[in-house]
N, C-alpha and C positions, 0 to 999 in steps of 0.2 A: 269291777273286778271280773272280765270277761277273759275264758283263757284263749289264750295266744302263746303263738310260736317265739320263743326265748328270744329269735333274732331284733324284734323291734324293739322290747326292754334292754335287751343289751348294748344294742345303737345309744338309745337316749340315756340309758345308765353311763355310756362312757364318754358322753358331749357333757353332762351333767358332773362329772366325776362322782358317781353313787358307786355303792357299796351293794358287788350282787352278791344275796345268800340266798342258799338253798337251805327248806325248813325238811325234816319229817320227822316221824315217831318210827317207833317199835318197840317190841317184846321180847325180852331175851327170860326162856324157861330154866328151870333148877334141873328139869332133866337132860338129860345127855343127848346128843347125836353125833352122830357117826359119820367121819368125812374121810376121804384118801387117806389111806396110810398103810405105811408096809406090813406084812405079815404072812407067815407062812403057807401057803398054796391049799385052799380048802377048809381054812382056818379062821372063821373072822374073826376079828378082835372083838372080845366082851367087855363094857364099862355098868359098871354097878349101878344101880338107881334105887332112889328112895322111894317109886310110883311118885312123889307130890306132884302137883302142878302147878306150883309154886313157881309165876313169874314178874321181869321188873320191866316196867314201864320205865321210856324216857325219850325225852324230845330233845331234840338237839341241830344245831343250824352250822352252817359249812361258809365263808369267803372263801368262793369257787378263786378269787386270784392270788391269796398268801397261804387258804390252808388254814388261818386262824380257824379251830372249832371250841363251840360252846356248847353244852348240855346238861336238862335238866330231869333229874332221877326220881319217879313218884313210883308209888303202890297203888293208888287207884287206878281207874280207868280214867282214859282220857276224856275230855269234854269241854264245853265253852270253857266254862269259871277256870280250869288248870293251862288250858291253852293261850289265855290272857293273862295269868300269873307267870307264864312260862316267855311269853313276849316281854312283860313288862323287866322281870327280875332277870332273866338270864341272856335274852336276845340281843334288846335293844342297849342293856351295858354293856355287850361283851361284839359287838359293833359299831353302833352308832358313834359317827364322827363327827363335830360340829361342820355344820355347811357341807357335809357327803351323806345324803339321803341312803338309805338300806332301801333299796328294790327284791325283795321278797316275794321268791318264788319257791311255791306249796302247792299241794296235792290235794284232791279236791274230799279231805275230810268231812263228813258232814259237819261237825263242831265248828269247822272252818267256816262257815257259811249261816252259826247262827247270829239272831239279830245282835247281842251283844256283844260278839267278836267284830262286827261291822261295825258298831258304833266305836267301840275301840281304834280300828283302824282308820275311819273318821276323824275322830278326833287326833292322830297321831300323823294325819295325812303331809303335815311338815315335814316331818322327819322318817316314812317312812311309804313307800306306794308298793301295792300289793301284785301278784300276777298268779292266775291260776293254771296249773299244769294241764295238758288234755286229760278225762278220764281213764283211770286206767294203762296209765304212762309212766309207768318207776323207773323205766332208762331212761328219762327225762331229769331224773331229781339226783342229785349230786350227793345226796348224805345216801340214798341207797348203798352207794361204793363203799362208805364212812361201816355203814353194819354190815355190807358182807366180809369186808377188811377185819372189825371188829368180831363177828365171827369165827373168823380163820385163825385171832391170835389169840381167844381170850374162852371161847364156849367149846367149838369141837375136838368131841374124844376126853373130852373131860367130866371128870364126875366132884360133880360141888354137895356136900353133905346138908349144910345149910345155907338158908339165901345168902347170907351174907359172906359167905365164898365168891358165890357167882357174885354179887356186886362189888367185890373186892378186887377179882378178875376184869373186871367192866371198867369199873374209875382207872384200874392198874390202867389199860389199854387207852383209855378218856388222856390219862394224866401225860401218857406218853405222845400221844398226839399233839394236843397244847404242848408238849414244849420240843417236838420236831416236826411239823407241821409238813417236814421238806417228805417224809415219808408218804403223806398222802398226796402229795402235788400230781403224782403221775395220772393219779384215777380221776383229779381234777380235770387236767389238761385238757378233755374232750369237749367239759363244759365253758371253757373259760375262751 
């Protein structure tokens, strides 16, 4: 799993007919921030907060070619054991095609790289070959656009009381994706 530049997986991904997805995480907090928006000249707009810092984890993977996305929603912190729950139960059902291999391309998490996510991958090496992003390369990774998009329609300028506001706003945006996928194709198109 040595990183290399997208072009040679995407070569043999498409002689192969495999399935390229882009993996990452993120963090989405209970408190507010503040993005573009109109308002009166010397005036900035104020949104309420609770102080908490209260936020949700979730991992989630992109087919850079339809758009299809899947993701999965935790409260812990990320790490081997959920990163391997999160391939097994949400990745590899909500891609994997008989006889079209998932080419899986990630960011070089350390979880990503411990021994029992390797064995995992080992053992899934049928159905599944791995590619790691350069360090430090998030305009490399296709789901980055996935959470700044998500972002833009579901967390800034908004004030969520309790978490499950913010995660209600989050699946709302999740749910809307999965079933217009043609919405995110543009922020695709670069990668694909």
């Amino acid at each position: 799993m040595d990183a290399l530049h997208l072009s040679q997986p995407k070569k043999k991904a498409r002689a192969e007919k495999a399935i390229i997805v882009h993996e990452d995480e993120a963090s989405f907090r209970q408190s507010p921030t503040l993005h573009q928006t109109w308002a009166v000249r010397n005036s900035q707009p104020k949104i309420s907060t609770r102080g908490q810092r209260n936020s949700q984890k979730l991992l989630a993977g992109v087919d850079i070619a339809s758009g299809r996305f899947a993701y999965h929603h935790q409260t812990e912190y990320f790490n081997a054991k959920s990163y391997i729950h999160f391939l097994e139960h949400t990745l590899m059902p909500g891609f994997y095609k008989r006889n079209h291999r998932i080419y899986l391309i990630q960011d070089n998490a350390s979880y990503h790289k411990k021994p029992e996510v390797y064995e995992w991958f080992s053992a899934n090496r049928k159905r599944m070959e791995v590619y790691l992003l350069p360090p430090y390369s998030p305009q490399f990774n296709a789901v980055e656009r996935i959470w700044h998009y998500t972002r833009m329609q579901s967390t800034h300028n908004r004030y969520f009381d309790t978490p499950q506001e913010l995660c209600q706003s989050l699946f709302d945006t999740f749910d809307d994706i999965q079933r217009h996928p043609e919405k995110i194709l543009g922020f695709l198109k670069p990668f694909s």
